[in-house]
ROSE-409055 format. One line per field, with one value per residue (C-alpha): residue number from 1; x, y, z. Coordinates in pm, whole numbers, always signed. Layout:
<atoms>
nr = (NUM	...)
u = (X	...)
v = (Y	...)
w = (Z	...)
</atoms>
This chain:
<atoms>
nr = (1	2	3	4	5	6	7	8	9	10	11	12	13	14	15	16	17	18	19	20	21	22	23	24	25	26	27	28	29	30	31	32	33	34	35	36	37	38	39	40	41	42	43	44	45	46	47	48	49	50	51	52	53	54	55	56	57	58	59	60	61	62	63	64	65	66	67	68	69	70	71	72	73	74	75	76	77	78	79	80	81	82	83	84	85	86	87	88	89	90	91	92	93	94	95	96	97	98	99	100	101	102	103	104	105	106	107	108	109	110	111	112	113	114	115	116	117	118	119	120	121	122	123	124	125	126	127	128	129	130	131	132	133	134	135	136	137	138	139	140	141	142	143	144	145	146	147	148	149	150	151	152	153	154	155	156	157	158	159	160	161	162	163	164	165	166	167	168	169	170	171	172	173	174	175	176	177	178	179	180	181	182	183	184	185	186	187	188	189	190	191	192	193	194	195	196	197	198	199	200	201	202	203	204	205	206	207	208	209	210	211	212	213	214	215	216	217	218	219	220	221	222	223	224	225	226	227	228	229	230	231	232	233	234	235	236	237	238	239	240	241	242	243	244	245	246	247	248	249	250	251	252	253	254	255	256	257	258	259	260	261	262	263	264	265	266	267	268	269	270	271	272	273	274	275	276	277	278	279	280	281	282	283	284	285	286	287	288	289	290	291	292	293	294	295	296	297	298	299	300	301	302	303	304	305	306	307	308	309	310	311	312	313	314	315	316	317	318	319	320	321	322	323	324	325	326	327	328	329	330	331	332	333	334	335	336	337	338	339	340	341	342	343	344	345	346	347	348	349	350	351	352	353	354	355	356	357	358	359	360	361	362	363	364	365	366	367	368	369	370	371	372	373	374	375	376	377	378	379	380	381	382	383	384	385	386	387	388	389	390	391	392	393	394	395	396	397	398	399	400	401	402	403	404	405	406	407	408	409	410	411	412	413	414	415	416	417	418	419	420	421	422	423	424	425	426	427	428	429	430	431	432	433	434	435	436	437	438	439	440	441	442	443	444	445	446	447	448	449	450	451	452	453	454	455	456	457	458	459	460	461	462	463	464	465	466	467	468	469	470	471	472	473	474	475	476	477	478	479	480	481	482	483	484	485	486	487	488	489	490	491	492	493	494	495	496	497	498	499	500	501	502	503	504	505	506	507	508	509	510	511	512	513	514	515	516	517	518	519	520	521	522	523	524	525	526	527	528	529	530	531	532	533	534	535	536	537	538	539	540	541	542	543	544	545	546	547	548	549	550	551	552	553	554	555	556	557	558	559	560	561	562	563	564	565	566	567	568	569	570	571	572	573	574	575)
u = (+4458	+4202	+4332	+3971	+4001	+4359	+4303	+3975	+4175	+4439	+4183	+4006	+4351	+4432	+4124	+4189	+4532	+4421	+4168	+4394	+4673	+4363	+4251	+4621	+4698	+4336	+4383	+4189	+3859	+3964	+3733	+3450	+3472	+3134	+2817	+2518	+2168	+1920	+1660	+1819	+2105	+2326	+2736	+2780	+3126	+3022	+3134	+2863	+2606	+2702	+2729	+2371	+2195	+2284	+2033	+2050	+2233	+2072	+1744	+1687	+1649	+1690	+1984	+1942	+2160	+2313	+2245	+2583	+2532	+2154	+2242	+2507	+2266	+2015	+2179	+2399	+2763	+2932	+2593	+2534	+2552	+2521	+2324	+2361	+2612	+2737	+2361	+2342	+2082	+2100	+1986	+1645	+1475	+1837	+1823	+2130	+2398	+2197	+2498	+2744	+2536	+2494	+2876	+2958	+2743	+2864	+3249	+3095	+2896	+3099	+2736	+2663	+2283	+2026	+1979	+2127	+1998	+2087	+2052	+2152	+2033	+1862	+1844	+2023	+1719	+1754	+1584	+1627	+1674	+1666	+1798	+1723	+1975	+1939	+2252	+2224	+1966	+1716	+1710	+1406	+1383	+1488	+1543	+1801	+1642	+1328	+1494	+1758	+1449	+1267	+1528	+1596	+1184	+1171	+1510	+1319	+1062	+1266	+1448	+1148	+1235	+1051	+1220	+1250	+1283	+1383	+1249	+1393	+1294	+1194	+1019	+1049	+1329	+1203	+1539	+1481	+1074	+826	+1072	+1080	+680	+735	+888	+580	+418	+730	+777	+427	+403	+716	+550	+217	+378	+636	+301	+106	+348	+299	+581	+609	+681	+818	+819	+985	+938	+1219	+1286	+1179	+944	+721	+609	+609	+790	+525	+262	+399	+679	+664	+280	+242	+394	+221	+353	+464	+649	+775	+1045	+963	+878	+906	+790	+568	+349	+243	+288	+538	+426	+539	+389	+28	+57	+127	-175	-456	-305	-331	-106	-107	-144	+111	+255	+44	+212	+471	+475	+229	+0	-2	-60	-345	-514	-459	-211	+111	+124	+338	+632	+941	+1250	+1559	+1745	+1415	+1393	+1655	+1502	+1128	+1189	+1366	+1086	+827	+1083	+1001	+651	+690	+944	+821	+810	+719	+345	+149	+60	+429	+325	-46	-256	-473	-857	-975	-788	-744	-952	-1150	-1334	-1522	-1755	-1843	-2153	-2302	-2474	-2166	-2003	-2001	-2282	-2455	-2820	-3003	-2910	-3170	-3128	-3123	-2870	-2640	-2667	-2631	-2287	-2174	-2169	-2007	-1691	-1443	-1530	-1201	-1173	-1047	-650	-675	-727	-430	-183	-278	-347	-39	+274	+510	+197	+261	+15	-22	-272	-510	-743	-479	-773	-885	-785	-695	-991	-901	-1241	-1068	-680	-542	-194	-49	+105	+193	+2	+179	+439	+295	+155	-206	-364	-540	-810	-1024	-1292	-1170	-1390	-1138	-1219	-1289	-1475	-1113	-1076	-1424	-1448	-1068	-1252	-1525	-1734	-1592	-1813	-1636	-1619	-1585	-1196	-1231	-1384	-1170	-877	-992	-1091	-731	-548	-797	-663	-296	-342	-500	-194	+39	-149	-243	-540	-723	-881	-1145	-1244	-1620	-1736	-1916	-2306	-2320	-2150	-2148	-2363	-2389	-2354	-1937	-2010	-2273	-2032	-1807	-2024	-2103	-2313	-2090	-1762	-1999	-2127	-1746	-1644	-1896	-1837	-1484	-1521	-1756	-1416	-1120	-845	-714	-883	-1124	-1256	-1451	-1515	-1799	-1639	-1941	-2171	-2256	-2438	-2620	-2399	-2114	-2036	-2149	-1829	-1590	-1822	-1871	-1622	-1549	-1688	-1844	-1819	-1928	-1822	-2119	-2270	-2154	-2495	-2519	-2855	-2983	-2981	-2996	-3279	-3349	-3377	-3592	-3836	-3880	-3872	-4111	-4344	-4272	-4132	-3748	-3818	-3900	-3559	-3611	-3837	-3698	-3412	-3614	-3770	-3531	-3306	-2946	-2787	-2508	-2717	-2974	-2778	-2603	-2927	-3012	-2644	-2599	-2270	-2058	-1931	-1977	-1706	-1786	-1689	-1624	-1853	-1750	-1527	-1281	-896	-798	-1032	-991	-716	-986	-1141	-823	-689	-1020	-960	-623	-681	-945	-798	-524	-757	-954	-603	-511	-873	-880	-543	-570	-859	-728	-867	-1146	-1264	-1210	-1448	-1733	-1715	-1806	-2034	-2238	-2233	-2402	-2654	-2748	-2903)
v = (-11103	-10912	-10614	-10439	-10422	-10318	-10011	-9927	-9879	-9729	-9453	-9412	-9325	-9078	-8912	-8905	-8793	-8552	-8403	-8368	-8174	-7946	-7907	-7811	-7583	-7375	-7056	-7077	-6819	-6579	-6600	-6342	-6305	-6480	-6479	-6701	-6560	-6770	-6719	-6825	-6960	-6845	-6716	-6380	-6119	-6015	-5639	-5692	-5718	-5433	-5197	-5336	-5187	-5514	-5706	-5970	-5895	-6258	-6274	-5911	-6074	-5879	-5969	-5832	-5529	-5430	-5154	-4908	-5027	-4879	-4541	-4525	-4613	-4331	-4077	-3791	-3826	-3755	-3616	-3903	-3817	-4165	-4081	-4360	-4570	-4718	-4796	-5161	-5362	-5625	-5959	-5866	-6194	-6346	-6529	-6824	-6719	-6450	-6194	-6402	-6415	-6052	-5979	-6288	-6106	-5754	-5874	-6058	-5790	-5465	-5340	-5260	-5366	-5445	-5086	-4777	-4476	-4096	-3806	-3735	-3570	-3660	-3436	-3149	-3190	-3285	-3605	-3838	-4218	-4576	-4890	-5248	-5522	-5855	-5967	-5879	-6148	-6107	-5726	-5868	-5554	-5569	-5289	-5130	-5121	-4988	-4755	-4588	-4567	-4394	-4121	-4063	-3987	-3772	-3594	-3554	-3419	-3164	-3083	-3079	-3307	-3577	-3960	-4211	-4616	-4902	-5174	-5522	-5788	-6105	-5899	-5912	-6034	-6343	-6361	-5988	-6130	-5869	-5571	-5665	-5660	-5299	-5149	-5201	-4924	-4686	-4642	-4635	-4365	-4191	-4157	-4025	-3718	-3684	-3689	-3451	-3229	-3233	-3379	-3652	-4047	-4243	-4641	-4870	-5255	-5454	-5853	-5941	-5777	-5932	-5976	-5675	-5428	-5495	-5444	-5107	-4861	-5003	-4961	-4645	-4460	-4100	-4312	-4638	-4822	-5167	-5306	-5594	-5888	-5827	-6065	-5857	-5989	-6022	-6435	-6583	-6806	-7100	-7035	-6959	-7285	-7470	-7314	-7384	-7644	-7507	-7434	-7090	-6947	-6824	-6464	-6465	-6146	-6039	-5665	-5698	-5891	-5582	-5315	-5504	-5575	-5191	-5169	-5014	-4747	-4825	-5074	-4889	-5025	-5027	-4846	-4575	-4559	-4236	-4062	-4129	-4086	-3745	-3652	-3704	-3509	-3204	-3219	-3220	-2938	-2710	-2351	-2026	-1883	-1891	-1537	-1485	-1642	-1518	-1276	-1174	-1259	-972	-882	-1136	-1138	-1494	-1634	-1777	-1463	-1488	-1527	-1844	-1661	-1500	-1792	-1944	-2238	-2401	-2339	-2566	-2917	-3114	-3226	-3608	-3460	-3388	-3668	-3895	-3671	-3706	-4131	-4126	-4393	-4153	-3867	-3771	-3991	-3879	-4029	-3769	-3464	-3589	-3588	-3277	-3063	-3127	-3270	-3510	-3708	-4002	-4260	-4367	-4669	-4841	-4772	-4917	-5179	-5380	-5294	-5097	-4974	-4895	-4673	-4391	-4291	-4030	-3900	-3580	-3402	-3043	-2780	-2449	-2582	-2621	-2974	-3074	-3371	-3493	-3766	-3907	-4129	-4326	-4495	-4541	-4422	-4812	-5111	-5272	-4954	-4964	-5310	-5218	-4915	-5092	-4822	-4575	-4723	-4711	-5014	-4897	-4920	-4670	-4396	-4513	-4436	-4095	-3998	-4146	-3923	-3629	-3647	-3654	-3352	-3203	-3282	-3144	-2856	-2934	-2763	-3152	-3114	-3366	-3485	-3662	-3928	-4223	-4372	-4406	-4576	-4924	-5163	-5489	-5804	-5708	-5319	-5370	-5621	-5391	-5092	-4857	-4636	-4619	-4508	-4237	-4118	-4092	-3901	-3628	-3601	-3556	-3342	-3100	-3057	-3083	-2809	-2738	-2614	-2864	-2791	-3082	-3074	-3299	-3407	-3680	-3824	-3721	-3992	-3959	-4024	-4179	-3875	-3619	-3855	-3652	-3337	-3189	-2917	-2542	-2563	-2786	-2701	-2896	-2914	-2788	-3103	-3289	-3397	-3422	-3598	-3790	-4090	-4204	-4087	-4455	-4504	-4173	-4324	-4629	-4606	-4263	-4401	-4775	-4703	-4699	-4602	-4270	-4159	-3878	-3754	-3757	-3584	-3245	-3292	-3383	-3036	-3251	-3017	-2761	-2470	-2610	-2597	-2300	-2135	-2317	-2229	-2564	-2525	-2232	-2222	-2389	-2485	-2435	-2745	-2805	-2972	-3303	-3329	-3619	-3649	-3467	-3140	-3157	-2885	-2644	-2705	-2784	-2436	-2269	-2476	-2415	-2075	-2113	-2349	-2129	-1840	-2098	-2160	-1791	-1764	-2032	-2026	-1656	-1780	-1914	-2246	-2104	-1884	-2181	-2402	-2173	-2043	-2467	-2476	-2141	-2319	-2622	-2464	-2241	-2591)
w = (-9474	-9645	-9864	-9805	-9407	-9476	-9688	-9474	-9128	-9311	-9416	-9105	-8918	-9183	-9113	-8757	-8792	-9067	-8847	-8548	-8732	-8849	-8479	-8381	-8651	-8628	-8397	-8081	-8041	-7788	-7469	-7540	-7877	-7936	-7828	-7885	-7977	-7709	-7959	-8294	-8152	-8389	-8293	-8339	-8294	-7992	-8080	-8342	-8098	-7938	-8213	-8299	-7970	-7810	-8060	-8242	-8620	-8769	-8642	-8410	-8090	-7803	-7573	-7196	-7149	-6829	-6644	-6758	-7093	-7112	-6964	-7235	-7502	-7353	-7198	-7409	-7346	-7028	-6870	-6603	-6296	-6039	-5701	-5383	-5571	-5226	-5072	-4995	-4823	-4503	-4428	-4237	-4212	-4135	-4433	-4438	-4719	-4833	-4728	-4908	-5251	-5269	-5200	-5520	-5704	-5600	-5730	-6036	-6179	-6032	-5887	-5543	-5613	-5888	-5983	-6141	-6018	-6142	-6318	-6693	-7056	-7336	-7604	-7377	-7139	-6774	-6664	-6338	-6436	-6274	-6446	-6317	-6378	-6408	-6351	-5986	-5808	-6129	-6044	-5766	-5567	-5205	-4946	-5139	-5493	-5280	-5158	-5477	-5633	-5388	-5269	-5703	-5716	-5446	-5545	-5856	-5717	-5533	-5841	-6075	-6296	-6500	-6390	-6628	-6506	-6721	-6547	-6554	-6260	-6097	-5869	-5511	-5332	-5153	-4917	-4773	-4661	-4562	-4607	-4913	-4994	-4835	-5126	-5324	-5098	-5063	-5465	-5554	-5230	-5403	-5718	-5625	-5481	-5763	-5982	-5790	-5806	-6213	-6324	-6560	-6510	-6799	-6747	-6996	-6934	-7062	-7057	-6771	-6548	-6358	-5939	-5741	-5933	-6232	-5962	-5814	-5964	-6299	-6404	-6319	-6551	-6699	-7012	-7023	-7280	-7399	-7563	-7855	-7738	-7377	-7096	-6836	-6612	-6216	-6225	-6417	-6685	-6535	-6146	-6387	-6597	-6261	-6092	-6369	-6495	-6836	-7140	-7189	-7559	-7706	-7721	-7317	-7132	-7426	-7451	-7783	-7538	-7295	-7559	-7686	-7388	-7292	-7014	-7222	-7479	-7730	-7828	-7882	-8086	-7863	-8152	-8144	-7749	-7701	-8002	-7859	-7493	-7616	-7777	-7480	-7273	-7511	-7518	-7156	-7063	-6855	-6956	-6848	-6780	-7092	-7060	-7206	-7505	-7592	-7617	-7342	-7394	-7414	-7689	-7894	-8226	-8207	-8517	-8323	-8284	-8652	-8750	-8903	-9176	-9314	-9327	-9698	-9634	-9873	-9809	-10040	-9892	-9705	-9368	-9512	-9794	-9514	-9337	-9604	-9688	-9302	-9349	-9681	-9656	-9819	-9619	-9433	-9053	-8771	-8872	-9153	-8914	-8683	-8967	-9152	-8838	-8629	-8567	-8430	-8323	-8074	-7990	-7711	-7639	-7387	-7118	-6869	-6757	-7005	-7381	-7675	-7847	-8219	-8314	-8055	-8123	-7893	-7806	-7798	-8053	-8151	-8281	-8415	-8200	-7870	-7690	-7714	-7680	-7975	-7918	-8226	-8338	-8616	-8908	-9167	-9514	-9682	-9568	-9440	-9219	-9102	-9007	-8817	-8632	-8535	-8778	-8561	-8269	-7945	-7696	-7287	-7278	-7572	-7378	-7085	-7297	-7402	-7052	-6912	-7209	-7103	-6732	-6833	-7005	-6729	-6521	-6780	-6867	-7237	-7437	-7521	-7915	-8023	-8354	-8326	-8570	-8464	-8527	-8142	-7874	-7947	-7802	-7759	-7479	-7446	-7425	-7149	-6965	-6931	-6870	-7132	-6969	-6671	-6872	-7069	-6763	-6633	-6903	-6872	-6524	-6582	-6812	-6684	-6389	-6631	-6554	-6874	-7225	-7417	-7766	-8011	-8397	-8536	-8821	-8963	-8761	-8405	-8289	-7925	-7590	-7796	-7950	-7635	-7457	-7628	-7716	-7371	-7334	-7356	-7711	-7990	-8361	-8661	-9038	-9255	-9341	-9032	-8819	-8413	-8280	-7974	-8214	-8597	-8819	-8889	-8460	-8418	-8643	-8553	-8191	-8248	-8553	-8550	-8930	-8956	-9366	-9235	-9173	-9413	-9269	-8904	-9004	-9105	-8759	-8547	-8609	-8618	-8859	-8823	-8905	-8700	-8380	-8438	-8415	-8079	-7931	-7890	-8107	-8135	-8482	-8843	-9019	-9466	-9666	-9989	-10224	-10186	-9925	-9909	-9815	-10082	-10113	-9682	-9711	-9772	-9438	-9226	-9340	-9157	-8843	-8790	-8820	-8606	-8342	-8314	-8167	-7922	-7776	-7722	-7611	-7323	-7260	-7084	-6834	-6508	-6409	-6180	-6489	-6743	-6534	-6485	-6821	-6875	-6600	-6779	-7114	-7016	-6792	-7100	-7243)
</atoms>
């Protein structure tokens, strides 16, 4: 016998019988205690999930939330109010063990189908809202989704009140067939008549949505958001990589992928959504007639009937002093005017067709305490910034953007205030791809109809048709040593005298100054600067345009719509 082998199976069962007593004297997990994070796969207290917005505490991944959970998250206490709980769909293709499925899942989950539908408050304002859950058939959206989320629109509608859908789904419900396909038309139908009617549409993708419902009642939001990380999509990535035969890159249809190629407007936090979608309920409450709350046109006192020469302008600059001050990198961008100007701005991004250009940032925002619409042309203020902004050079989808931003304030009744600063429109192979001239064009045409105020400051540079994109509204002012031209100096003269060197030069002739077009009527008032104006001397000149802005608004708030357009029309035919 040998003493090793003795002693070694001697230690191996006291292990094992070691390890057993631990096993029995350990106290058992109770059954949904725990949950595991599918993205870092970690264990965590389930109660520690949930006090955490349902996200992850380890690694902040977002776990899918049902439907009664959301609404608790969103809506203020006690004000839901459920509409059709009992509405259930049938079997209309006759689809075997499709009746059976649903009821499973109707005693699993406690739901009668794969959305929510209702009316609640958030913030003390009244808003209609539809949740998707996934627990129910991958929230695809048969007959009976179709239809809770058409009768909570159009109850909306009736009501007048702005609806609000988280959307979460496979899209549509293969076992319900055609009828199925149907509910494409009788949302999207639903919401066109909810929006003509002026009210507002809030859409907030959530993990996953995808199929049908991505391609009907969830893109077409007056606003749509995204939570992190989102999948959203018409194909899932799967039924894609199948098709081509391809890999697809990574991040492909996340919510970051959407904002950047222009089809969402921002990614909201799930522990920011309430405060934000309470926020975009305020700037969209509607109130009474404006007349309650200005002064009638006639009498209001408007700076803007000052006269240039009494204005405190430097008359000693050259026309190539001031445009050589216009391009200076630290002059204050467009950024700069948002933030000192207004508040509570909100960006919102993309031209909902193709991408997010960053040299134009738009959103609304409030001015003196009322909603505008605020739509820029950024540089930046340092070569990082520039490069960023695209040197304040907008792309198609940029004026796209500003013209889809214009519209929505049209439909909501906000005063739209531009800040211009850009070298031109840009151009180059992409730009002409995708039609620069056309989405120029489109915004002047747009413009010259828009139903609600429009006012634009030349901040810098006004460079040709990119800068007339945003400049062709009720009126145009410019900063004292801001220029506005049918092209650069260095262009004029070399297209002119075959000698771009003669940019000096040009710039006497081609009359691009403030003073210059104030003098022509071109413009309607001049705005003084400082000597050197940068972010920090800017105060002196936003304290004139507030001032200032504030009397447009009381202005061309009092004309009605008929007045407000041929007051436009009278402008531009002055030219």
């Amino acid at each position: 016998m040998k003493l090793d082998n003795m002693f070694k199976k001697t230690r191996i069962v006291s292990r094992i019988q070691s390890h057993n007593a631990a096993r029995a004297s350990r106290p058992e997990v109770p059954e949904g205690l725990l949950r595991k994070c599918n993205k870092c796969g970690a264990a965590i207290i389930a109660e520690d999930v949930r006090q955490n917005n349902n996200i992850c505490p380890k690694c902040g991944g977002y776990f899918r939330i049902h439907a009664y959970r959301r609404i608790e998250l969103m809506l203020d206490k006690g004000s839901f109010e459920e509409w059709d709980h009992d509405l259930t769909g049938g079997n209309p293709v006759n689809y075997k063990g499709y009746p059976e499925k649903v009821k499973a899942l109707q005693e699993k989950t406690g739901l009668k189908e794969a959305v929510v539908t209702g009316k609640g408050k958030i913030g003390g304002r009244e808003t209609v809202i539809a949740v998707c859950d996934g627990r129910f058939l991958m929230a695809s959206m048969g007959w009976a989704v179709g239809e809770k989320i058409t009768r909570a629109v159009e109850r909306a509608t009736e009501e007048k009140l702005p609806v609000i859908i988280f959307a979460c789904s496979g899209g549509a419900r293969m076992q319900e067939g055609i009828t199925s396909l149907m509910q494409m038309a009788k949302t999207s139908a639903a919401l066109e008549r909810h929006s003509k009617a002026g009210l507002l549409y809030v859409s907030v993708l959530t993990e996953p949505t995808t199929g049908g419902v991505t391609a009907s009642f969830a893109m077409l939001g007056d606003i749509i958001l995204a939570e992190p990380g989102a999948l959203i999509g018409f194909a899932g990535p799967r039924v894609i990589e199948q098709t081509i035969r391809q890999k697809l890159p990574k991040g492909f249809q996340r919510a970051e992928f959407l904002v950047e190629h222009g089809f969402v407007d921002d990614i909201v936090r799930r522990e920011n959504m309430k405060e934000t979608l309470g926020k975009i309920l305020e700037m969209h409450e509607i109130s009474g007639s404006s007349d309650d709350l200005i002064d009638e046109m006639h009498s209001a006192k408007s700076s803007s009937e000052s006269n240039f020469e009494s204005a405190d302008i430097n008359p000693y600059l050259t026309a190539w002093d001031r445009v050589q001050l216009s391009r200076k990198i630290d002059r204050p961008s467009g950024s700069d005017y948002i933030e000192t100007l207004f508040t509570d701005f909100m960006e919102f991004h993309g031209d909902r067709n193709y991408g997010d250009d960053k040299a134009i940032i738009g959103g609304i925002a409030k001015f003196h305490g009322r909603p505008v619409t605020v739509i820029v042309q950024e540089k930046g203020t340092n070569t990082k910034e520039n490069i960023a902004h695209n040197f304040g050079m907008p792309m198609p989808e940029g004026y796209r953007k500003a013209l889809r931003l214009m519209k929505q304030a049209e439909k909501f009744h906000r005063p739209v205030i531009c800040f211009v600063d850009t070298p031109g429109a840009f151009c180059g192979i992409e730009a002409e791809e995708r039609g620069q001239g056309e989405a120029i064009a489109r915004n002047l045409w747009e413009l010259a109809g828009l139903k609600t105020p429009v006012l634009s400051v030349v901040t810098g540079e006004g460079g040709s048709g990119g800068a007339l994109a945003l400049a062709a509204g009720d009126q145009v002012w410019m900063l004292e040593n801001s220029v506005y031209s049918i092209l650069s100096p260095e262009g004029f003269a070399s297209i002119l005298w075959k000698d771009s060197t003669k940019a000096k030069e040009a710039a006497e002739v081609m009359k691009l100054t403030a003073a210059d077009l104030y003098e022509k009527g071109i413009i309607e008032q001049v705005i003084p600067e400082p000597e050197n104006l940068t972010p920090e001397s800017m105060w002196q000149v936003t304290e004139e345009l507030d001032n200032r802005i504030d009397d447009f608004l009381k202005k061309y708030d009092s004309l009605s719509e008929e007045e407000l357009l041929e007051h436009r029309y009278t402008r531009f035919r002055r030219f």
